[in-house]
SEKE-727039 format. One record per residue: residue number from 0; residue in three letters; x, y, z of N, C-alpha, C in turn. Coordinates in Angstrom, 3 decimals, always signed. Layout:
REM SEKE-727039
{i: NUM, aa: ALA, neast: X, nnorth: Y, nup: Z, caeast: X, canorth: Y, caup: Z, ceast: X, cnorth: Y, cup: Z}
...
//
This chain:
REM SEKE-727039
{i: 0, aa: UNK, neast: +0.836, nnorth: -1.181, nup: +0.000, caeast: +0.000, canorth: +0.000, caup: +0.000, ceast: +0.882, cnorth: +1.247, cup: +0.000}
{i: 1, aa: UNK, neast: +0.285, nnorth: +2.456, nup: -0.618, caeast: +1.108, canorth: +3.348, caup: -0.929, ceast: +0.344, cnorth: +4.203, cup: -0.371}
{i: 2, aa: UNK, neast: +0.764, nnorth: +5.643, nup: +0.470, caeast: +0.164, canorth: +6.423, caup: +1.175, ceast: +0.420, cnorth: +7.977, cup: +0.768}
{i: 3, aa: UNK, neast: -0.610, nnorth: +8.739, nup: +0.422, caeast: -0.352, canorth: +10.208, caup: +0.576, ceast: -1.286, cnorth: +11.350, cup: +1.362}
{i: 4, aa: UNK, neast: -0.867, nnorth: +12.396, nup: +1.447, caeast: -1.871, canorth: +13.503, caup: +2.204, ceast: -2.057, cnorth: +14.532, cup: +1.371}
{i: 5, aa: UNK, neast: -3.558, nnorth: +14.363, nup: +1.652, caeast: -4.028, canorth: +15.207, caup: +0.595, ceast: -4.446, cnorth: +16.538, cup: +1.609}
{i: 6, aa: UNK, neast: -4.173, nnorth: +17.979, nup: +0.954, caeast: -4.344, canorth: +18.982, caup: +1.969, ceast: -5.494, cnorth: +19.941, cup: +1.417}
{i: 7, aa: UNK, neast: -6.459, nnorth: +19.398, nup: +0.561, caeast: -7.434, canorth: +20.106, caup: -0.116, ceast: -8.032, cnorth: +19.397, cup: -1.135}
{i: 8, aa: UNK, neast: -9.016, nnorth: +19.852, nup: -1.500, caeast: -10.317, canorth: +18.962, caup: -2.405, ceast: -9.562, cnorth: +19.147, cup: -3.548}
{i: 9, aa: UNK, neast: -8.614, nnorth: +20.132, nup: -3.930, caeast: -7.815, canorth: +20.152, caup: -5.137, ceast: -7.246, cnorth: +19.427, cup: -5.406}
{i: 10, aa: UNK, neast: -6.677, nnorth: +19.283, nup: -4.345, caeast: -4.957, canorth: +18.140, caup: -4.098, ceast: -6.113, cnorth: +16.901, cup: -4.588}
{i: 11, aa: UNK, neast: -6.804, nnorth: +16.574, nup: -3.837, caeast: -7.168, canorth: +14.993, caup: -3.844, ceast: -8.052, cnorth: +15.018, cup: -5.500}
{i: 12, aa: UNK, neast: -8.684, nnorth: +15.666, nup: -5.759, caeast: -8.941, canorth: +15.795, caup: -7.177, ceast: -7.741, cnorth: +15.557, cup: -8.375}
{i: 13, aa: UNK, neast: -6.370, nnorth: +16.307, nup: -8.152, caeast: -5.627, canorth: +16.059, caup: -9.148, ceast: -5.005, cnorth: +14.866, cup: -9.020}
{i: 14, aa: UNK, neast: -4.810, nnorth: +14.097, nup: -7.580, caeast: -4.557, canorth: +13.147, caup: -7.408, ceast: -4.911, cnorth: +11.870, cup: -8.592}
{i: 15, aa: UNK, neast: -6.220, nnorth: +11.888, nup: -8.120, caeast: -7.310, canorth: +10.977, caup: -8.709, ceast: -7.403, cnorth: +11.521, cup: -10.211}
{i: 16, aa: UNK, neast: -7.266, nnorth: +12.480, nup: -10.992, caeast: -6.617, canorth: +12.530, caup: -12.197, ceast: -5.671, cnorth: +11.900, cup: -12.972}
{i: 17, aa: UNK, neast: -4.286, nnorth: +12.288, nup: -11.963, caeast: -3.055, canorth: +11.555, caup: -12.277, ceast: -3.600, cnorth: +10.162, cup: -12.535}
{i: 18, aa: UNK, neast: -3.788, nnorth: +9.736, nup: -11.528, caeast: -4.186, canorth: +8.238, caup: -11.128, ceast: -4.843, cnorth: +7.534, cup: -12.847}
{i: 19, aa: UNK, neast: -6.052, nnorth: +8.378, nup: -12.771, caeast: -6.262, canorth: +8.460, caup: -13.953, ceast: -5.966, cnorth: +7.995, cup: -15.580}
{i: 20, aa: UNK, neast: -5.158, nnorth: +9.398, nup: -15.815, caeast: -4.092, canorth: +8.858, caup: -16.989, ceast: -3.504, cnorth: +7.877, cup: -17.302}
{i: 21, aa: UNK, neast: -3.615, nnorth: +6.736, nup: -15.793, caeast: -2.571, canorth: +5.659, caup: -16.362, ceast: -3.643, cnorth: +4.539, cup: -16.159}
{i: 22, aa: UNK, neast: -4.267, nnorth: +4.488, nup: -15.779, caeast: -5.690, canorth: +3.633, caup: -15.932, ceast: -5.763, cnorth: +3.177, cup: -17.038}
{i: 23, aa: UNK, neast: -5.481, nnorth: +1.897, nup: -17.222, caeast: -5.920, canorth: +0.659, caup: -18.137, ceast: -7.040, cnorth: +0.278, cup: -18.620}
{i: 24, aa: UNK, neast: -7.832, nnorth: +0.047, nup: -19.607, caeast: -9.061, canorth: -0.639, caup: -19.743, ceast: -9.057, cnorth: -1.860, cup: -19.015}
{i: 25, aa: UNK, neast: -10.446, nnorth: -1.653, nup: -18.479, caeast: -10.166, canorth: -3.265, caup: -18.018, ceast: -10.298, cnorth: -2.535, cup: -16.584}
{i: 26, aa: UNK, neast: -9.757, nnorth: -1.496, nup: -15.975, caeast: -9.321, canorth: -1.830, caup: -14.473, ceast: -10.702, cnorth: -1.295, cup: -13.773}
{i: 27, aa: UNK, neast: -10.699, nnorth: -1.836, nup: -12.665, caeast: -11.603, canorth: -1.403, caup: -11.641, ceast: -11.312, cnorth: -0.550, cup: -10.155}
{i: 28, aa: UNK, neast: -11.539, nnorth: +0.397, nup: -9.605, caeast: -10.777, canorth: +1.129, caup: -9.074, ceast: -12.063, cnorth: +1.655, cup: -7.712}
{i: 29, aa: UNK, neast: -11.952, nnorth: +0.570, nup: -6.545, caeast: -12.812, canorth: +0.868, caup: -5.344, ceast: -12.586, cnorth: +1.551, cup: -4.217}
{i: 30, aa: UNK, neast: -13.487, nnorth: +2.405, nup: -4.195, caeast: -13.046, canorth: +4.048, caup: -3.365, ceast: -13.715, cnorth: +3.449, cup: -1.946}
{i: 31, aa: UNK, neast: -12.850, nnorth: +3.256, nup: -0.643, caeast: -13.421, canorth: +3.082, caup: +0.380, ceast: -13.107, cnorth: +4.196, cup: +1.434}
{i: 32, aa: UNK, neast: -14.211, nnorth: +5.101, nup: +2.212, caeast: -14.259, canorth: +5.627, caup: +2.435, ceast: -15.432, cnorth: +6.029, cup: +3.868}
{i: 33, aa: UNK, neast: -15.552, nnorth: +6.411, nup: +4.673, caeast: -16.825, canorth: +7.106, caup: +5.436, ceast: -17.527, cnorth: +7.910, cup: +4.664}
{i: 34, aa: UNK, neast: -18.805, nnorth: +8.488, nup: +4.952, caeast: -19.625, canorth: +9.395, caup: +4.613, ceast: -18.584, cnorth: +11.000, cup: +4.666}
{i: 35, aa: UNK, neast: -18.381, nnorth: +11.943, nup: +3.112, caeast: -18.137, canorth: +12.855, caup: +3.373, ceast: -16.423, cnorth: +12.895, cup: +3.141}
{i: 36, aa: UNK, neast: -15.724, nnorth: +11.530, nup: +3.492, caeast: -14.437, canorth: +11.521, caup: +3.275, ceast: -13.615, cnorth: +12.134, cup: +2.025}
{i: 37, aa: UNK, neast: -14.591, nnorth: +11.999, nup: +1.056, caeast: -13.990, canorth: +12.266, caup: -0.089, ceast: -14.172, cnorth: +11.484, cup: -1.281}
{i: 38, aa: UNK, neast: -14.775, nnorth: +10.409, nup: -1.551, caeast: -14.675, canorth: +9.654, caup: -2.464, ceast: -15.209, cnorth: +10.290, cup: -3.941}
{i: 39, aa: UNK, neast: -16.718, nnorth: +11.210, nup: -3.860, caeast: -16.756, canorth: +11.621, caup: -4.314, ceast: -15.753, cnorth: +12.807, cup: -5.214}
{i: 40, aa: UNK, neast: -15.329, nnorth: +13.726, nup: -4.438, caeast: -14.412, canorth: +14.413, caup: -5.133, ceast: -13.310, cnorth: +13.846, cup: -5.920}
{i: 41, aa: UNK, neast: -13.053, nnorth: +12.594, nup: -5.424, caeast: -11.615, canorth: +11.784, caup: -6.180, ceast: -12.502, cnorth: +11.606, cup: -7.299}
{i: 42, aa: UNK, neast: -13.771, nnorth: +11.067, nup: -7.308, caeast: -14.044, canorth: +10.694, caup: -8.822, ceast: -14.513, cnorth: +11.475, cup: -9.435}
{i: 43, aa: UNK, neast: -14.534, nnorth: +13.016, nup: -9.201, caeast: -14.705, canorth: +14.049, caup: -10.604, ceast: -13.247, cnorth: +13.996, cup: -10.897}
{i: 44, aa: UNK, neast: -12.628, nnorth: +14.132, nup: -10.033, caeast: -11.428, canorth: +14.072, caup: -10.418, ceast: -10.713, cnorth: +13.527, cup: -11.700}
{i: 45, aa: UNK, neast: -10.913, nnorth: +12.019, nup: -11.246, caeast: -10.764, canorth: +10.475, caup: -11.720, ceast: -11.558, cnorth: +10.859, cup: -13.187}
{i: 46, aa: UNK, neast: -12.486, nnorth: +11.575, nup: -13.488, caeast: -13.863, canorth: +11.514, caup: -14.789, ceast: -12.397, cnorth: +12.496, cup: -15.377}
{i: 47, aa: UNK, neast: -12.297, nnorth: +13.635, nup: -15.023, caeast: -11.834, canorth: +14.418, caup: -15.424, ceast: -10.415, cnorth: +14.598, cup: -16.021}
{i: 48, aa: UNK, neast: -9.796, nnorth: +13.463, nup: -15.176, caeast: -8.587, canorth: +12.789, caup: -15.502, ceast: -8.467, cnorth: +12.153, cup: -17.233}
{i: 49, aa: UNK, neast: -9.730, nnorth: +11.181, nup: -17.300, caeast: -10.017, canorth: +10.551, caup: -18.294, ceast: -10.390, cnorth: +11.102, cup: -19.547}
{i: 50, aa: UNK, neast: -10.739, nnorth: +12.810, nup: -19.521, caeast: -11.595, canorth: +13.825, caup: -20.595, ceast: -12.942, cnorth: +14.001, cup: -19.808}
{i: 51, aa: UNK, neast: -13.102, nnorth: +13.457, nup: -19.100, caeast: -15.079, canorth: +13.771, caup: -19.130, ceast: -14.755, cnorth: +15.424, cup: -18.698}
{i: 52, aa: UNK, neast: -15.647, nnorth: +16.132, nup: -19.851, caeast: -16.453, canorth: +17.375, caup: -19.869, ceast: -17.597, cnorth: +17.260, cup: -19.092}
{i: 53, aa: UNK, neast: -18.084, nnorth: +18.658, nup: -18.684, caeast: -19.851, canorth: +18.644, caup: -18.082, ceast: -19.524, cnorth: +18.139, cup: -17.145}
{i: 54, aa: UNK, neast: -21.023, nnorth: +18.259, nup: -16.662, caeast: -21.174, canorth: +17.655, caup: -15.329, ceast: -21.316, cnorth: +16.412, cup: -15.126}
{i: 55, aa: UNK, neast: -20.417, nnorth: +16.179, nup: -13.867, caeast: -20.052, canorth: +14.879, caup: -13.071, ceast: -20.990, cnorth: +14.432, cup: -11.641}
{i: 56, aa: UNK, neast: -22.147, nnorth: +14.695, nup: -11.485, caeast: -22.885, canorth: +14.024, caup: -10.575, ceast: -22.991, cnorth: +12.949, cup: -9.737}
{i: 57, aa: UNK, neast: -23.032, nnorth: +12.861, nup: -8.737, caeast: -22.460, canorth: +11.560, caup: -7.562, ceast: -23.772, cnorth: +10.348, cup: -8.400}
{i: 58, aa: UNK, neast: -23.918, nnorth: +9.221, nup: -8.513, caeast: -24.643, canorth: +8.535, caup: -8.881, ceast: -25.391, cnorth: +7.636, cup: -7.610}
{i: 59, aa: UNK, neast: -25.859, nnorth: +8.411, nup: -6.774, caeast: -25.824, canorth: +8.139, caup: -5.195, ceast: -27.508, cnorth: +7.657, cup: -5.898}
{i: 60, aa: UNK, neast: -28.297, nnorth: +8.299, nup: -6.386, caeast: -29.645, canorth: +7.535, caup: -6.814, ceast: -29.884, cnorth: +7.085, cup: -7.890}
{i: 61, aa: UNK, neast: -28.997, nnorth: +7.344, nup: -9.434, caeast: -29.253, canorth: +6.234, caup: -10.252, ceast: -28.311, cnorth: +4.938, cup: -10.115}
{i: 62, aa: UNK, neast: -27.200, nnorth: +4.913, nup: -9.145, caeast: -26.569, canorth: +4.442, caup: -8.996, ceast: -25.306, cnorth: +4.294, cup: -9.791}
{i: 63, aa: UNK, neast: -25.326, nnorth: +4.193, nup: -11.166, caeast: -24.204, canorth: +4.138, caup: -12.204, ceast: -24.306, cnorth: +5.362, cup: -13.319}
{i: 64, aa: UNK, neast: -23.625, nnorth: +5.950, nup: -13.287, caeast: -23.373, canorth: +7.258, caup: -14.171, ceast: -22.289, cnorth: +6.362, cup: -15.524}
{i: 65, aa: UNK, neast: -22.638, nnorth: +6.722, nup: -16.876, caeast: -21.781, canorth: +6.092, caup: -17.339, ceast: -21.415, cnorth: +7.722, cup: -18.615}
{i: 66, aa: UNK, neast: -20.069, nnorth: +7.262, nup: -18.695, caeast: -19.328, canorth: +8.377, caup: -19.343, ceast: -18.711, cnorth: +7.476, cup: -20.576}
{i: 67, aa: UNK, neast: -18.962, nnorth: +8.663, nup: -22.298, caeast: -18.335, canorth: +8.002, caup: -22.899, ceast: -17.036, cnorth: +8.753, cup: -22.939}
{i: 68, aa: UNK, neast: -16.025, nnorth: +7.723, nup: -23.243, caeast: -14.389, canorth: +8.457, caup: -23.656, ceast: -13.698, cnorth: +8.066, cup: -24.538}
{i: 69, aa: UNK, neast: -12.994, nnorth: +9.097, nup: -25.826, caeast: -12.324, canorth: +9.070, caup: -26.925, ceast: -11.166, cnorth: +9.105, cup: -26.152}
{i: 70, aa: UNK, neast: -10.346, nnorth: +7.935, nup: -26.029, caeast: -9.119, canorth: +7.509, caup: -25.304, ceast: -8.861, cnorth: +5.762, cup: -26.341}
{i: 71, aa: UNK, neast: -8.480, nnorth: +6.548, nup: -27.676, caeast: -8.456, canorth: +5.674, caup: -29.256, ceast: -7.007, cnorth: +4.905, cup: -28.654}
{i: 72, aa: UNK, neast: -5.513, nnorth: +5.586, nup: -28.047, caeast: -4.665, canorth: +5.244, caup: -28.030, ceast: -5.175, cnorth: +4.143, cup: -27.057}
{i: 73, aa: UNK, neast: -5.078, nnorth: +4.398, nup: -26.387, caeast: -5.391, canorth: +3.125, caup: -24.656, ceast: -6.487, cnorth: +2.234, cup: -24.812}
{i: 74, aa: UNK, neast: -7.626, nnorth: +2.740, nup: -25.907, caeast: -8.532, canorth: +1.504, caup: -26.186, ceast: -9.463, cnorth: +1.557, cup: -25.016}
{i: 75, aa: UNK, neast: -9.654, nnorth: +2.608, nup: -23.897, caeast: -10.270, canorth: +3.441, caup: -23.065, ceast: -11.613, cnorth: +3.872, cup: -23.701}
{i: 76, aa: UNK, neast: -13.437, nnorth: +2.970, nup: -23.537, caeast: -14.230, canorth: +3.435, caup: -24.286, ceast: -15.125, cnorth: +4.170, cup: -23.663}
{i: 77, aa: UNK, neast: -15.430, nnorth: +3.655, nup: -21.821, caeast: -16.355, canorth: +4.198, caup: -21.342, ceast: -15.764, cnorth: +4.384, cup: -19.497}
{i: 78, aa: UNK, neast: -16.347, nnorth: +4.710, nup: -19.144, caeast: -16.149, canorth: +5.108, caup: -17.664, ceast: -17.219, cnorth: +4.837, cup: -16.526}
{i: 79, aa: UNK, neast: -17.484, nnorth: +3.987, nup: -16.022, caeast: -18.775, canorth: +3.194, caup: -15.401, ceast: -18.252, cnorth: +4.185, cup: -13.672}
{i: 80, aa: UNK, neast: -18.941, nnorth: +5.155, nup: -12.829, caeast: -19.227, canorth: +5.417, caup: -11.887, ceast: -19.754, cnorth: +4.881, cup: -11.389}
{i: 81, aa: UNK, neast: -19.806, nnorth: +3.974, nup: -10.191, caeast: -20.456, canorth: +3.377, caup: -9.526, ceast: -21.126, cnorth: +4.089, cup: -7.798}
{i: 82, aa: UNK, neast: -22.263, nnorth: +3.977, nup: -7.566, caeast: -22.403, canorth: +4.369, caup: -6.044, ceast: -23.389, cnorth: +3.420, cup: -5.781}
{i: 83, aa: UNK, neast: -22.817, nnorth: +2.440, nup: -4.633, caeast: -23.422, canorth: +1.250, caup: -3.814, ceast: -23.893, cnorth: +1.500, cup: -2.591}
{i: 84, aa: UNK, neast: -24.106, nnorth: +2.956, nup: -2.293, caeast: -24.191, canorth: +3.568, caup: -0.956, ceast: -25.698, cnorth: +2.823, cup: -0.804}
{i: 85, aa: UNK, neast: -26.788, nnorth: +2.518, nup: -2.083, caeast: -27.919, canorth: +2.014, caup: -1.670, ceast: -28.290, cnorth: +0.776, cup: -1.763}
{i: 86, aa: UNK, neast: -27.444, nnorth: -0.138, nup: -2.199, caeast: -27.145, canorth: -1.804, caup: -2.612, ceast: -26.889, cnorth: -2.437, cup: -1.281}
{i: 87, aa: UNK, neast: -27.687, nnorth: -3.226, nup: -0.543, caeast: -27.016, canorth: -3.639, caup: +0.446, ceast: -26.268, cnorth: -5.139, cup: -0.043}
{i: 88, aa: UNK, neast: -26.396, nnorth: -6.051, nup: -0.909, caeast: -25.342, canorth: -6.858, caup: -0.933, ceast: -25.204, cnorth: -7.216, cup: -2.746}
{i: 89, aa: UNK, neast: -24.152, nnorth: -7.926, nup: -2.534, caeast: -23.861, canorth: -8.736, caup: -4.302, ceast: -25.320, cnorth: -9.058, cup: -4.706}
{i: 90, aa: UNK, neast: -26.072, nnorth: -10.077, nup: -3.858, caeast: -26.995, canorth: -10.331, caup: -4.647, ceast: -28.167, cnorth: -9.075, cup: -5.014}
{i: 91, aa: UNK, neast: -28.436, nnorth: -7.868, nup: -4.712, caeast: -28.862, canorth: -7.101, caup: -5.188, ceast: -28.431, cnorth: -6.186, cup: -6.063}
{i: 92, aa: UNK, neast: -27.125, nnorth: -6.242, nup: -6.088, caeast: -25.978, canorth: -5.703, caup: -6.946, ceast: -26.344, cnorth: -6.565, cup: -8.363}
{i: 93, aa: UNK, neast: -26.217, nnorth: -7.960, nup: -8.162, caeast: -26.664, canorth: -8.891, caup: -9.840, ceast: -28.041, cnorth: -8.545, cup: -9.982}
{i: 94, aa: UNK, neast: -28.585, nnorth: -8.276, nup: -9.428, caeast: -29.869, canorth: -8.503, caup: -10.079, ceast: -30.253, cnorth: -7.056, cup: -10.650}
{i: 95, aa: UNK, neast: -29.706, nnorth: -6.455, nup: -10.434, caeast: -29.956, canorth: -4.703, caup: -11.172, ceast: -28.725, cnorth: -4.934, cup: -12.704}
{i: 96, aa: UNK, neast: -27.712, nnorth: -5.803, nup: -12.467, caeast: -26.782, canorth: -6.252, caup: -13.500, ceast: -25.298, cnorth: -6.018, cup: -13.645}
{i: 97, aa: UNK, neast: -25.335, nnorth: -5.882, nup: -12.536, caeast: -23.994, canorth: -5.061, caup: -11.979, ceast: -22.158, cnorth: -5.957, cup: -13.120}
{i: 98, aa: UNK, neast: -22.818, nnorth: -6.693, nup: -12.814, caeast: -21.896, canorth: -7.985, caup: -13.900, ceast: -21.670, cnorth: -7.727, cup: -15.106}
{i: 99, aa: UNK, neast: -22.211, nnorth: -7.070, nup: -15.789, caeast: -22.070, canorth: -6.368, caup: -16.765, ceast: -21.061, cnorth: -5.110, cup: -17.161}
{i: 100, aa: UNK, neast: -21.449, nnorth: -4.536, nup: -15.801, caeast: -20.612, canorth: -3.400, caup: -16.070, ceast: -18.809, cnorth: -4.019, cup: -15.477}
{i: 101, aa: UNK, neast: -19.163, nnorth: -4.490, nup: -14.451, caeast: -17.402, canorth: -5.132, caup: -14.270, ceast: -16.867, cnorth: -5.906, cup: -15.376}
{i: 102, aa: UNK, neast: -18.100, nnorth: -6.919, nup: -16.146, caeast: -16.946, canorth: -7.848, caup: -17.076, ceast: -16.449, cnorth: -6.864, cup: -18.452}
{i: 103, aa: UNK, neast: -16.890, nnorth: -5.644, nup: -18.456, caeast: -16.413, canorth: -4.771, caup: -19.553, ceast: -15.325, cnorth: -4.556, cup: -19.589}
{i: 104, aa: UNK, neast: -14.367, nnorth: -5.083, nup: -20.833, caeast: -12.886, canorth: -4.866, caup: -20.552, ceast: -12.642, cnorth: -3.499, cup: -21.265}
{i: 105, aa: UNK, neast: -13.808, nnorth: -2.962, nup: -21.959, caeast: -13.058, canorth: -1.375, caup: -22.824, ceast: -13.465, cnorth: -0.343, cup: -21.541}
{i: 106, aa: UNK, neast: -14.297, nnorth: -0.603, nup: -20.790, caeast: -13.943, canorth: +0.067, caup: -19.741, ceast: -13.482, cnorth: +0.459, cup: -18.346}
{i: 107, aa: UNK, neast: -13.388, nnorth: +1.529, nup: -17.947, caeast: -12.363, canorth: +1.739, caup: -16.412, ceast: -13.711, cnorth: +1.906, cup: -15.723}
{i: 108, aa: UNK, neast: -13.890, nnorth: +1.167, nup: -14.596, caeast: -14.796, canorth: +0.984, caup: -13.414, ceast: -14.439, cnorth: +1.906, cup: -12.138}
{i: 109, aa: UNK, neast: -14.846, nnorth: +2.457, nup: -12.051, caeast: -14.918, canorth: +3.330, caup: -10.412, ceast: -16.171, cnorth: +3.329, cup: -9.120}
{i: 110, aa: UNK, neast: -16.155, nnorth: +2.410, nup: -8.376, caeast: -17.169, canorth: +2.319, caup: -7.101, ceast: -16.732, cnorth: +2.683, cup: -5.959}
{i: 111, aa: UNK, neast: -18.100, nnorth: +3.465, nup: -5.756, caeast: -18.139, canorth: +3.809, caup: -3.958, ceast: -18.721, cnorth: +3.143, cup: -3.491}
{i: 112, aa: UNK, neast: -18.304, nnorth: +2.902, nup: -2.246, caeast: -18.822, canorth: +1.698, caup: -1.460, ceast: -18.912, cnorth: +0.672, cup: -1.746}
{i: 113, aa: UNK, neast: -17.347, nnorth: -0.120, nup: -2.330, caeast: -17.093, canorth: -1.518, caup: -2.757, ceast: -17.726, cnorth: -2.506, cup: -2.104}
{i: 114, aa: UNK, neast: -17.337, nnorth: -2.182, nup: -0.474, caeast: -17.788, canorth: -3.421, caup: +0.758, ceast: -18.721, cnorth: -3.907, cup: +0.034}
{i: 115, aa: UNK, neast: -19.862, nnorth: -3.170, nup: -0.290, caeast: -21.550, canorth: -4.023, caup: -0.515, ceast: -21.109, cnorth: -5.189, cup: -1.243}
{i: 116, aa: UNK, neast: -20.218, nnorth: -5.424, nup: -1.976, caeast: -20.518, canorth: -6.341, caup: -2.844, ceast: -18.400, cnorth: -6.841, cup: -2.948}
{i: 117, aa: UNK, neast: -18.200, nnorth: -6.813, nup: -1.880, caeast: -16.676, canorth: -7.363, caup: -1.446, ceast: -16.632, cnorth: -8.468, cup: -2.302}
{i: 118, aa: UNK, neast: -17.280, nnorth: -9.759, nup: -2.122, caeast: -17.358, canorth: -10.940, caup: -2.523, ceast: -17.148, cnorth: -11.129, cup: -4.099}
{i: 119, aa: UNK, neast: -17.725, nnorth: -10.185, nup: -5.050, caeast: -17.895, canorth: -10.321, caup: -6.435, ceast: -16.450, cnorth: -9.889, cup: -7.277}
{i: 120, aa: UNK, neast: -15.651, nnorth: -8.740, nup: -6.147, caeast: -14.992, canorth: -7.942, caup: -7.015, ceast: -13.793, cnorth: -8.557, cup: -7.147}
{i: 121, aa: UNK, neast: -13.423, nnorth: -8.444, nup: -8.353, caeast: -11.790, canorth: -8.632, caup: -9.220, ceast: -10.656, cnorth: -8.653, cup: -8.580}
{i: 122, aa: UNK, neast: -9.736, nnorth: -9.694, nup: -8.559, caeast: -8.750, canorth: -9.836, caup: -7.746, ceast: -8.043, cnorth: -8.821, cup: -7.705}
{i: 123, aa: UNK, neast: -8.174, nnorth: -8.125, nup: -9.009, caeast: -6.764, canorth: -6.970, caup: -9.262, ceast: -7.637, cnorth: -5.829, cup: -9.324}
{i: 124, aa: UNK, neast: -8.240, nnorth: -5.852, nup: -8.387, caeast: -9.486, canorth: -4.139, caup: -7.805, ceast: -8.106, cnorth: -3.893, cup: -7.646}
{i: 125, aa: UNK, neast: -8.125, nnorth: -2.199, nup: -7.731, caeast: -7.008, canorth: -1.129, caup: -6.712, ceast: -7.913, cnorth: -0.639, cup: -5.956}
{i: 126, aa: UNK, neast: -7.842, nnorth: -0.972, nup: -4.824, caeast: -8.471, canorth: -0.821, caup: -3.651, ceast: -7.869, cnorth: +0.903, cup: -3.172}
{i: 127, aa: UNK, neast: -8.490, nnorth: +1.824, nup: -3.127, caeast: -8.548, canorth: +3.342, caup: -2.659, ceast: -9.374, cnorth: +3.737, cup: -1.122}
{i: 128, aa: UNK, neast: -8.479, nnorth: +3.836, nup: -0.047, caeast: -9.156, canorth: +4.428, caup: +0.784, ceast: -8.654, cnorth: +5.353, cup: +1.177}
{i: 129, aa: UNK, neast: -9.834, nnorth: +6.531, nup: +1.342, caeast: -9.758, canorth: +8.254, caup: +1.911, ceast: -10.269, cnorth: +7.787, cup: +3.457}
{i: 130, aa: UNK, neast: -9.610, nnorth: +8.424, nup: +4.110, caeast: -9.605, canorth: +8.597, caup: +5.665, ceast: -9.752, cnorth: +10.477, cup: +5.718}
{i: 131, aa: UNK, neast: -10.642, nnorth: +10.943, nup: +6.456, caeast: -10.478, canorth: +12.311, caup: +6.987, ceast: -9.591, cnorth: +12.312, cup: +8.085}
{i: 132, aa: UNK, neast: -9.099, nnorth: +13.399, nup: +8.070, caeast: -7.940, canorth: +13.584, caup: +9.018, ceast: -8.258, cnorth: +14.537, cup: +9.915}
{i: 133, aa: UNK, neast: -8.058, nnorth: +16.358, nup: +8.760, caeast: -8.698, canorth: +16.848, caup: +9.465, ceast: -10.310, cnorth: +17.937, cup: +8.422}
{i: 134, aa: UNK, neast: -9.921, nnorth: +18.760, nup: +8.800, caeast: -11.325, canorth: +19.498, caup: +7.616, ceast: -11.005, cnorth: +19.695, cup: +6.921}
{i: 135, aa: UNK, neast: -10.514, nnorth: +19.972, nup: +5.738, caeast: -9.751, canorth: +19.572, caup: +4.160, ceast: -8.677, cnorth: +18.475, cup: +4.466}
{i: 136, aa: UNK, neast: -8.206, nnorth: +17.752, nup: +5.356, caeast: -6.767, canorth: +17.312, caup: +5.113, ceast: -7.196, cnorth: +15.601, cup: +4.572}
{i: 137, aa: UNK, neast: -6.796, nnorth: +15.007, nup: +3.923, caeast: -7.298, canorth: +13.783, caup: +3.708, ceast: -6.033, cnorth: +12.747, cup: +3.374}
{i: 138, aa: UNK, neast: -6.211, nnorth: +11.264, nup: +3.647, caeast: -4.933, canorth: +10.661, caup: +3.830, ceast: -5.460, cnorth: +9.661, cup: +2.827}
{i: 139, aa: UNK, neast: -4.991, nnorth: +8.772, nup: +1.720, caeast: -5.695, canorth: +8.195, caup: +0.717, ceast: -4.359, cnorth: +7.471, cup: +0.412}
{i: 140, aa: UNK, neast: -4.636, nnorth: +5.812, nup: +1.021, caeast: -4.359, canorth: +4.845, caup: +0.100, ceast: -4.730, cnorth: +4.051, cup: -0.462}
{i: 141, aa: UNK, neast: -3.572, nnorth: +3.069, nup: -1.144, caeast: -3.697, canorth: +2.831, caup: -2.253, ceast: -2.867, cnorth: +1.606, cup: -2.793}
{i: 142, aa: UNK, neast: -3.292, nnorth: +0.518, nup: -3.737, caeast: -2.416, canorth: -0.515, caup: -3.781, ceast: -2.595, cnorth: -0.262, cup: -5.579}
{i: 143, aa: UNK, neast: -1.293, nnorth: -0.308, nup: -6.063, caeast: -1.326, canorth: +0.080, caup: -7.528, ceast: -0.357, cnorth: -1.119, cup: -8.140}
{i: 144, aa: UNK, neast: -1.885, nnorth: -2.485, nup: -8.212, caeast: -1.717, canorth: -3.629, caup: -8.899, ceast: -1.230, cnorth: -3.643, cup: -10.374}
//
């Protein structure tokens, strides 16, 4: 695990940019976090990293926001946002179709609130957790499989 401090919604935004750019098709990338920690902001970030223009909306009630992306070199087609904040397990996770969006290899996967559905996810998740520290300060690791 790899550790940094983030000292503002900026910092942790460009973070999750960087992060970004080097994002593989194929990868899946689970933001664990408390209420408020930050996860959200990493993934405008993370959208923004990738090209997404416009607005980036938490997908806290449709649950999956999906973004398309002209990323021709990397073979990078779409961008699946995930928010499980209202899924309480895998099996309600499949049955809305959730399987779908993980077995997509042209695209990069991003979920909040992995736990719900621990059991289903990809050996080679990069597991992301934001810890608050203090009122902007945020501590965010990270295992970069």
């Amino acid at each position: 695990m790899k550790t940094i401090i983030s000292n503002s919604e900026d910092e942790t935004a460009k973070f999750a940019a960087d992060i970004a750019k080097f994002a593989k098709p194929g990868t899946l990338f689970a933001l664990h976090g408390s209420l408020g920690a930050g996860k959200s902001v990493f993934s405008r970030g993370f959208a923004r990293g990738l090209g997404v223009t416009g607005s980036i909306p938490s997908p806290t009630f449709t649950i999956v926001q999906e973004y398309k992306i002209d990323r021709r070199k990397q073979k990078i087609k779409r961008l699946y946002h995930m928010d499980l904040y209202r899924i309480p397990d895998s099996n309600n996770a499949l049955a809305f179709g959730i399987d779908e969006y993980l077995d997509d290899c042209d695209a990069i996967k991003l979920i909040e609130w992995p736990e719900r559905i621990e059991e289903i996810l990809p050996s080679d998740t990069v597991h992301i957790t934001i810890s608050h520290l203090e009122e902007e300060k945020r501590e965010i690791k990270y295992n970069d499989n």
